[in-house]
C-alpha positions in Angstrom: 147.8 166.6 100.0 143.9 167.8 100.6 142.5 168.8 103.5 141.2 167.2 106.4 143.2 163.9 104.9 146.0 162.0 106.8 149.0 161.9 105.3 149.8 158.9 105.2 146.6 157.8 103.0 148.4 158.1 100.1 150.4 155.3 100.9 150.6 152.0 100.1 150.8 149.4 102.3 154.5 148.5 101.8 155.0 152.0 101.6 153.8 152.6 105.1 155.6 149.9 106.9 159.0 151.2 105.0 157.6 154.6 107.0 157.2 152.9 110.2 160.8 151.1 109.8 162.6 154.4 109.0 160.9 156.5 112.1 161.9 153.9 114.0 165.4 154.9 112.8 166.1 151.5 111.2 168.8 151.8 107.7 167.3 150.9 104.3 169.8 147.4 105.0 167.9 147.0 108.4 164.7 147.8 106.7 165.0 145.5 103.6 166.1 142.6 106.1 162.7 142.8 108.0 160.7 143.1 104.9 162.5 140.6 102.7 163.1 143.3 99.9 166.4 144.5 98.7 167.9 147.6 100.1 167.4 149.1 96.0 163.6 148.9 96.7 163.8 150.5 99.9 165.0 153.5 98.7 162.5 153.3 95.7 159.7 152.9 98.1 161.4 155.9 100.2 161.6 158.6 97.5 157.8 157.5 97.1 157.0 158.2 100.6 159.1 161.5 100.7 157.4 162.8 97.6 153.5 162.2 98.6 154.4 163.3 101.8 156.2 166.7 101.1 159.1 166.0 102.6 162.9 165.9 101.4 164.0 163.0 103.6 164.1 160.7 106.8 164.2 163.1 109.5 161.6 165.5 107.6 159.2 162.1 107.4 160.2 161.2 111.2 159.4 164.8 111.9 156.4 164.7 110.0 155.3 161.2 112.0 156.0 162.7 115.6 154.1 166.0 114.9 151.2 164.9 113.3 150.5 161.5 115.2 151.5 159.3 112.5 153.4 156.7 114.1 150.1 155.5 116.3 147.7 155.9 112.9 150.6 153.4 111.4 150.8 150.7 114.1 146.8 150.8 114.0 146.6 150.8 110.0 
């Protein structure tokens, strides 16, 4: 991730609203019910996210979205 970059800009769009679903602590069934996408593509989309952000999992992305003010830059974006 380079500087002075959000890390969430690496996202897609789908990606980030997968984001938003899981730090909202919904389960990949939860989250592939509101988007309409099987629970199979949720978890592709969440290795995705894990990997360009640096993380190893869910609560390492939550973490991630509460410290760095990423849950307000993804219900804006």
């Amino acid at each position: 991730m380079s500087r002075g970059r959000r890390p969430y800009e690496g996202l897609s769009p789908r990606e980030r609203d997968v984001l938003r679903l899981i730090v909202a602590g919904r389960t990949n069934p939860e989250i592939a019910e509101e988007l309409c996408i099987s629970a199979k593509t949720v978890m592709h989309h969440s290795g995705h996210i894990y990997r360009k952000l640096g993380v190893r999992g869910r609560v390492e992305a939550t973490a991630l979205a509460n410290h760095q003010g990423l849950l307000t830059d993804l219900e804006s974006a």
